[in-house]
Structures are given as structure tokens and as C-alpha cells.
C-alpha positions in Angstrom: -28.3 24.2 29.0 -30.0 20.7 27.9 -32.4 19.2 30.6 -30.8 16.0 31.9 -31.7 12.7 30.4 -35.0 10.7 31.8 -36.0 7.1 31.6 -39.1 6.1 29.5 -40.8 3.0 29.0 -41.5 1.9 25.8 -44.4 -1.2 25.5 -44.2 -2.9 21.9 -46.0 -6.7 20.9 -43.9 -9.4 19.8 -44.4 -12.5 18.1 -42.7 -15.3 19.4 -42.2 -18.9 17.1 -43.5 -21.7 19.3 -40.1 -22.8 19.7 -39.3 -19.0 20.9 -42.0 -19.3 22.6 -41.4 -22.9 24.5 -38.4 -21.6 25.7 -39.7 -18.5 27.1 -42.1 -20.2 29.0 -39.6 -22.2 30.4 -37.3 -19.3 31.1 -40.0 -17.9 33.0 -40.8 -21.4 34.9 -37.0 -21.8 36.1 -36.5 -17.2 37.0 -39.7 -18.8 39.4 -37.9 -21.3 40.8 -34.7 -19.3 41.8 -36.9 -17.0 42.8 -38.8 -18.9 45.5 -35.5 -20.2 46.1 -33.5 -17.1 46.7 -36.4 -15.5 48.8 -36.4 -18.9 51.4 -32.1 -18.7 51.3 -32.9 -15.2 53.0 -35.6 -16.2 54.9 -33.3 -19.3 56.8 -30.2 -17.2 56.9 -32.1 -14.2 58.2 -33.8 -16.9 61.4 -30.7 -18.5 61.8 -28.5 -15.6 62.1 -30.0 -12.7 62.6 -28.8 -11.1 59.6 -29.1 -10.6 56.2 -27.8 -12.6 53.1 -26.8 -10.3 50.5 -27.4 -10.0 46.7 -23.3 -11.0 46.4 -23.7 -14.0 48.0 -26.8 -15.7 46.2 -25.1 -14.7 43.1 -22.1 -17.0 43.8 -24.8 -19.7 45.2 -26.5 -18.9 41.6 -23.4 -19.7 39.7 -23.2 -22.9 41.7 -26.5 -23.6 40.7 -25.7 -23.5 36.9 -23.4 -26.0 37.3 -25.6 -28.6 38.7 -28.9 -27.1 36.8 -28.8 -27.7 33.0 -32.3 -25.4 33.1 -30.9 -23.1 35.0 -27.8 -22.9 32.3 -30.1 -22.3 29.9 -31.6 -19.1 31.1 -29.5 -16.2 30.0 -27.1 -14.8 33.0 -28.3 -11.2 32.6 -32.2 -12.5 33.0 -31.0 -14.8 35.7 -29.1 -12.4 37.8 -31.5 -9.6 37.8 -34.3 -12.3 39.6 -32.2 -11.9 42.5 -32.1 -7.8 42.1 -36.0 -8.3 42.2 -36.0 -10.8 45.6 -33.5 -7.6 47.5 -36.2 -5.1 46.7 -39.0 -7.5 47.9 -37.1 -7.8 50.8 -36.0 -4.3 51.0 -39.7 -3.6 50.8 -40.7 -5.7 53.5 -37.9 -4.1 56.3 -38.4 -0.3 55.0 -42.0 -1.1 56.0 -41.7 -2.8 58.9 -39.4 0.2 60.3 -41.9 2.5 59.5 -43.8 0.7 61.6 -46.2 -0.9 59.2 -47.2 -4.6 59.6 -46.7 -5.8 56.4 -46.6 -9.7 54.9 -43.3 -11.1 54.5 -42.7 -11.0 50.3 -44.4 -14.0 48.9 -43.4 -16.7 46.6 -45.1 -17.2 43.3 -47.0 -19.9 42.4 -47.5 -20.7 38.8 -48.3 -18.5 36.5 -47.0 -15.4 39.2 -43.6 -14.7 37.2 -44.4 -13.1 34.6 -41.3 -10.9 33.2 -37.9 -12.0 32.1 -35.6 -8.7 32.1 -32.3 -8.3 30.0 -29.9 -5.8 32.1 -28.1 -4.3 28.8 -29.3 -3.9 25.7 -26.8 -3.3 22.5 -25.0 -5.0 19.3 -23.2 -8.0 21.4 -25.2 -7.9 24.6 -28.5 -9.3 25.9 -31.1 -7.9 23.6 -30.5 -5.6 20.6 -32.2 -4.4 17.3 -31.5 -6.4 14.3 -32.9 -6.0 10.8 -36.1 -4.4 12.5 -36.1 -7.7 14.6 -35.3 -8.2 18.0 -32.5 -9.9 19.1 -32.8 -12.0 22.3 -29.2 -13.9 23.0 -29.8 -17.6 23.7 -34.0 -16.9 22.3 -32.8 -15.6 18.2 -34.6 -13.0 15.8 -38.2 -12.1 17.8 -40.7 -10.0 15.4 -41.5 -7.0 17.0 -43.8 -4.3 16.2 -42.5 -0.8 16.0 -45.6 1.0 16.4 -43.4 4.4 17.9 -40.4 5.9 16.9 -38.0 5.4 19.8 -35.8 9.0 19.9 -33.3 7.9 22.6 -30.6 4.9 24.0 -32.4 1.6 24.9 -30.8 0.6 28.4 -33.3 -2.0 29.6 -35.4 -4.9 27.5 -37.9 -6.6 29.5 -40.4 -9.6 28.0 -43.9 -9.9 29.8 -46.4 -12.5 29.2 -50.2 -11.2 29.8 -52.0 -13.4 30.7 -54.1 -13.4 27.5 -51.0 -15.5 26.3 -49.8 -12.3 23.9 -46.1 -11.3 24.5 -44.5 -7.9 25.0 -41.1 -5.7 24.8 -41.0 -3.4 27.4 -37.8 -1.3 26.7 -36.6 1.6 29.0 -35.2 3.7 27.3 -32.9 7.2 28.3 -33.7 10.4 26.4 -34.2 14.1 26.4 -37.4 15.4 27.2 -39.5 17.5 24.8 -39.6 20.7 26.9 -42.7 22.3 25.8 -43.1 26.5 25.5 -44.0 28.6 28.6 -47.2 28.2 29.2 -48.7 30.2 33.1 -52.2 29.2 32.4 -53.4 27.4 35.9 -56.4 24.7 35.5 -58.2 22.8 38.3 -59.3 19.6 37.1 -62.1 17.8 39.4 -62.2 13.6 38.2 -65.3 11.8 38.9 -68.0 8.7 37.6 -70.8 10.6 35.9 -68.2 12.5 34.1 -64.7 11.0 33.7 -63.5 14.9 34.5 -64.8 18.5 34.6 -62.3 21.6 34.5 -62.8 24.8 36.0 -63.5 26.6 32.8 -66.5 24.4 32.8 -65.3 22.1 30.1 -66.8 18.3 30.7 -64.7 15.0 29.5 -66.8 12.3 29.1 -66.3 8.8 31.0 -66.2 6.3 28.5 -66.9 3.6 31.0 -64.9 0.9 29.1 -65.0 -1.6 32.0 -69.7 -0.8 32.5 -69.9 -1.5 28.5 -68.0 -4.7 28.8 -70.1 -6.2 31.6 -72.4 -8.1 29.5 -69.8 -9.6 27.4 -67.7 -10.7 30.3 -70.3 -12.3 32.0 -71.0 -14.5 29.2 -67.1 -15.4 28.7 -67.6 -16.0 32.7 -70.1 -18.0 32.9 -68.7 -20.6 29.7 -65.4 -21.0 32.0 -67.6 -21.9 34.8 -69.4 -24.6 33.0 -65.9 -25.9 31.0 -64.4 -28.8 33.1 -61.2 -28.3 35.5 -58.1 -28.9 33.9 -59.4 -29.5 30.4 -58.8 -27.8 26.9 -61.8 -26.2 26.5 -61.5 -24.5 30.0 -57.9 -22.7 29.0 -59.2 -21.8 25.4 -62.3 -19.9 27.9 -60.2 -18.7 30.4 -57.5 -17.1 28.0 -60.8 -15.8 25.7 -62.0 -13.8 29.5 -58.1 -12.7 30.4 -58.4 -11.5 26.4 -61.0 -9.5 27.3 -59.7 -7.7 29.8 -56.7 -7.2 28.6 -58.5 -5.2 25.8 -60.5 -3.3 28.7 -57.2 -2.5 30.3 -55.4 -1.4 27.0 -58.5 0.9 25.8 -58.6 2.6 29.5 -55.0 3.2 29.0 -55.4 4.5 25.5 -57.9 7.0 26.8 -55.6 8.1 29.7 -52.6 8.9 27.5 -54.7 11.2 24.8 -56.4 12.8 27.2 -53.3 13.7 29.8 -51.3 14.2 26.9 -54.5 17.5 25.6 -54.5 18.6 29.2 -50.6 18.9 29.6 -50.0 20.6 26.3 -53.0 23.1 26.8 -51.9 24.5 30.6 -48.9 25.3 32.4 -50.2 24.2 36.0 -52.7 21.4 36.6 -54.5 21.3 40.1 -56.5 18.0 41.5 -56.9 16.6 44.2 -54.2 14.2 46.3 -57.0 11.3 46.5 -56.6 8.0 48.6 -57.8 6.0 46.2 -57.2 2.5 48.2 -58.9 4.1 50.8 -62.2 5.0 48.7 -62.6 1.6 47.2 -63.4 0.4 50.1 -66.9 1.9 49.1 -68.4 -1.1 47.9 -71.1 1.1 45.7 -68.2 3.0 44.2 -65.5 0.6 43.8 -66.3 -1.1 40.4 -66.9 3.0 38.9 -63.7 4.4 40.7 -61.6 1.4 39.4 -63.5 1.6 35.8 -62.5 5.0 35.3 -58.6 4.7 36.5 -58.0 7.8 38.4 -55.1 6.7 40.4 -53.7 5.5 36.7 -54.8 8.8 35.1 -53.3 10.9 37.9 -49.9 9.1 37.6 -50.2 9.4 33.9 -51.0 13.1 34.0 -47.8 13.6 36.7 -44.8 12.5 35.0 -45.8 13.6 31.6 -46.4 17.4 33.2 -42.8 16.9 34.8 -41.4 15.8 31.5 -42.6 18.6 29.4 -41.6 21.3 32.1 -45.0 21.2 33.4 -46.7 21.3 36.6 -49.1 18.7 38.5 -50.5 20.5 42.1 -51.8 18.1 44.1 -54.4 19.6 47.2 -56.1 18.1 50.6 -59.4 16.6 48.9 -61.8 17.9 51.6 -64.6 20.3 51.2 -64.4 21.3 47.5 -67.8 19.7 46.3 -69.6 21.2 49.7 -68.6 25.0 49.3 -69.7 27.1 47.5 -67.1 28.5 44.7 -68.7 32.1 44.8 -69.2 32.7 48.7 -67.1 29.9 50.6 -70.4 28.9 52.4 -71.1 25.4 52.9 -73.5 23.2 51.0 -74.3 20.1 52.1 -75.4 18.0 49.4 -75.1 13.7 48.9 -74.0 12.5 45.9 -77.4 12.0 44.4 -77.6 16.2 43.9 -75.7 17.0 41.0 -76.5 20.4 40.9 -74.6 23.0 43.4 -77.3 25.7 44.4 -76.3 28.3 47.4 -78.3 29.8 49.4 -76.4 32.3 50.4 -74.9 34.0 46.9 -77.8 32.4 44.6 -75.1 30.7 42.8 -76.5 27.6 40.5 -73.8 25.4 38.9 -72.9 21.5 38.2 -71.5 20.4 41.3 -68.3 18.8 39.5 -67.7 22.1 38.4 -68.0 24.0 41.1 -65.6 21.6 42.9 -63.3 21.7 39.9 -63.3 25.8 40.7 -62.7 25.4 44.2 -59.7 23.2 43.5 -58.3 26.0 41.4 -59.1 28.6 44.3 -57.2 26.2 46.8 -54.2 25.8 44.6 -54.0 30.1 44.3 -54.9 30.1 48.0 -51.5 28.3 48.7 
């Protein structure tokens, strides 16, 4: 019996012409606008009623809209449509949490610059987007270059286009396939991630943080500092700004790099992976910490790590983060230490070992322990 089909996103670069270009930009300008204008439509109707406008609805008020709109004509109906898919989750979003009894903001409109994505709903030989003569095909856009870097093994459903904001364009395509189910494997790990080291295993093993964001510093102070001095609204203060959002872009995309060869060794090698269920948001708030924690991408990683496992028949554990660097691996006894010890020695057993280490062990304990 054949696992059943999963959703994967594949992330390609595209080249654009400028005229391809111009009227993506525009595209993306106008999905804004009925954005922001779909968003207040539920806001009024919700305050003058008492109940919600549905998705149904602002579609019909959408297709009045094209005919007074010439730019809103011009936008493909597939792209145009599924803006209004994104304004019901927003809103979804907004009453799930308030019933939950959270307090959250009411969804926000975008300013310039905040839409950055123009989805095609179906992708195939006479619909939104296709594949044509190693091209892509973008109805009412033309031929797009696109680079292949991966073989794509399944049925494209989805095309999305994203804008960084380095200016470079992208294909994001979801695409349904089977996933590579890898051989039995009962081998358990516990895997403890951290700042010195990006991540120490039970057995002892040490992966190295490469600190992409801490090697970048100097460089993006420098491209900081010219967009500071460049005048508001001028040239020479987009070419610097794009050169910084460059920058980070590449940051971003090495950290990433590193994530997916690294959760890709760690998924292959063991059956079972244990860490820790961290509250990331909540330890950012550590102002000495944040800039490390956020360097190094753990909730990212962790995500990474997850649905790969679950892909390839795998197993993620996640356990309560509390006490694993304090006892001692060997006893149980507590050992209070600050972060500034990095080296776990007990009093009690005599045991002397790297603290990540010893907390990657007691990770692996808990996981047996449950």
C-alpha cells in the first residue's frame, strides 16, 4: 500500500523582462488594493450588522469591480480571486483567536511594498501557469525564464510569484507527490541546539554554528550606514537600500542552506529524533540572546527537521525543556551552573562532561522515560 500524496513547496528564481516585470509590479500594487479593500468591506459590514460578509459575496462585488477597474481587469482572475481567500484567513485568524480568548489586533492593511506574492490557483497546459519549453508560462504575464535548479518528481497544483525585497523574483510551486519512505531505521538520538555550538547529539557528536548572521555584521553596518547618509527619496538611497535587503537576503538563503543539509544528515542517519519543544518567542525576549538565537534559526531548523522526519517515515519527539542542562546525565542530581560554565562537573557521581552534551543525553533519557 503507497503512502498518500503530500504537498511540497518547490522555490525556483525567475527572470522577469522589464515589461514582465512592470506588470508584475503592478499586479502586485492593484491584489494591494482589493486587498485593503476587501478587509474594510468586512470590517463595515461586520459593525453595521453584526455579522460576517463572506468570501461569496466580495467575489461578486470583485467582478463588479472589473468592470469599472481597467487595472483590476488586467490582473488575472485566478490571482485576483485568491486575495480574497487570503483576507478570510486573516479574518479567520483574528476570530479563532479572539475565541480563544487571546487579544489579538484586528488583521492589518498593507502599505506599500507589504503585498508581496501573486498566487495562480491551477497550474497546467491551458490554465494559470504551466511549463513551456523549460519556460514558465504566466497567462496575461507570457514566457518567464525560470531556473530549474531540482528535478520536480510530482503534479504542480499551486504557482505562486514572490518579490524579495532585494528586487529578485521567485516561483514558489506546491507541488503533490509521494514521499520517499526511507528504510527502518530504530536508532533514537537526542539532539540538544544551542549558540556556542549550533547542536550537540547524545553520542557526543558537535555541529558547528556557522554564525552566518555574526560574520555579516561588519558588512551590514557599512551598507547601513551609506543608506543613512543617502538622501530620502532619492536614487542613490534605493540602489543602498536594495544593496542592504541584498544582503540579507543572502544571510537568510545561506542559514537556510545550512538547515536543509544538515536536517536532511540527521533524518537519514536515525529513526527517532528527540529536542526539546522550545518557546522560542518567548526566549528572544532575552535581549543578550536574541541576535544568537535568531542567528542560528532554531525555530526554522526545528520545523525543517519535523516535516522532513514525517516525510521519510521518521520521527521528531518533542520534550518539556526544563532541567536537562542542570542534571546530571549519570546520577539525576542537580547542577546548578549559569551559562558562562560550559563544562558539566557533578559532585555527586564525579561525572565531567560538555554541558550541551550532557543535556543532549538527558533529552534522550526523557524521551525513553516517556
Amino acid at each position: 500500500m503507497s503512502s498518500p500524496k503530500e504537498i511540497r513547496n518547490y522555490k525556483f528564481r525567475i527572470y522577469p523582462n522589464k515589461e514582465q516585470e512592470s506588470k508584475l509590479t503592478n499586479w502586485l500594487t492593484t491584489c494591494r488594493i482589493i486587498y485593503n479593500s476587501a478587509l474594510a468591506d468586512r470590517k463595515n459590514y461586520y459593525e453595521r450588522t453584526g455579522n460576517g460578509l463572506t468570501r461569496i459575496a466580495q467575489q461578486e462585488t470583485l467582478k463588479a469591480d472589473k468592470a469599472k477597474h481597467p487595472k483590476v481587469k488586467e490582473v488575472h482572475s485566478q490571482v485576483a480571486q485568491e486575495v480574497l481567500f487570503r483576507v478570510e484567513r486573516a479574518y479567520n485568524n483574528f476570530f479563532r483567536r479572539v475565541q480563544a480568548g487571546e487579544k489579538p489586533g484586528y488583521p492589518r492593511y498593507k502599505g506599500p511594498g507589504q503585498y508581496k506574492s501573486l498566487t495562480f490557483t491551477q497550474f497546467g497546459d491551458g490554465l494559470g501557469a504551466s511549463f513551456q519549453n523549460d519556460k514558465l508560462k504566466l497567462s496575461k504575464i507570457g514566457l518567464v525564464k525560470i531556473d530549474l535548479h531540482r528535478e520536480i518528481h510530482g503534479q504542480v497544483k499551486i504557482c505562486t510569484i514572490k518579490r524579495e525585497q532585494s528586487g529578485k523574483w521567485y516561483a514558489v510551486l506546491a507541488v503533490e507527490e509521494y514521499p520517499v519512505l526511507f528504510s527502518p531505521n530504530w536508532q533514537t538520538i537526542g539532539l540538544d541546539v544551542g549558540i556556542k555550538e549550533f547542536a550537540v547529539l547524545s553520542n557526543g557528536e558537535k555541529i558547528a554554528n556557522p554564525k552566518h548572521l555574526q560574520k555579516s555584521e561588519r558588512k551590514l553596518k557599512t551598507l547601513q550606514r551609506s543608506l543613512s547618509r543617502k538622501k530620502k527619496g532619492s536614487k542613490n538611497r534605493a540602489k543602498a537600500r536594495n544593496k542592504l535587503a541584498r544582503q540579507h537576503e543572502k544571510i537568510r538563503h545561506q542559514r537556510k542552506d545550512f538547515h536543509h543539509k544538515i536536517s536532511d544528515q540527521l533524518v537519514w542517519r536515525y529513526g527517532k529524533i528527540v529536542v526539546e519543544d522550545l518557546q522560542i518567542t518567548n526566549m528572544v525576549q532575552n535581549h543578550k540572546l536574541a541576535k544568537s538565537i535568531s542567528d542560528a534559526g532554531w525555530g526554522e531548523f526545528i520545523s525543517m527537521l519535523t516535516y522532513k522526519a514525517e516525510s521519510a517515515g521518521r520521527m521528531v519527539e518533542k520534550i518539556p525543556p526544563y532541567g536537562t542542562t542542570q542534571q546530571c546525565s549519570r546520577c539525576g542530581s542537580i547542577v546548578k551552573k549559569d551559562l558562562s560554565v560550559r563544562i558539566h562537573a557533578c559532585p555527586h557521581c564525579g561525572l565531567v562532561l560538555d554541558r550541551d552534551h550532557n543535556a543532549a543525553i538527558n533529552i534522550l533519557h526523557k524521551s525513553k522515560a516517556s
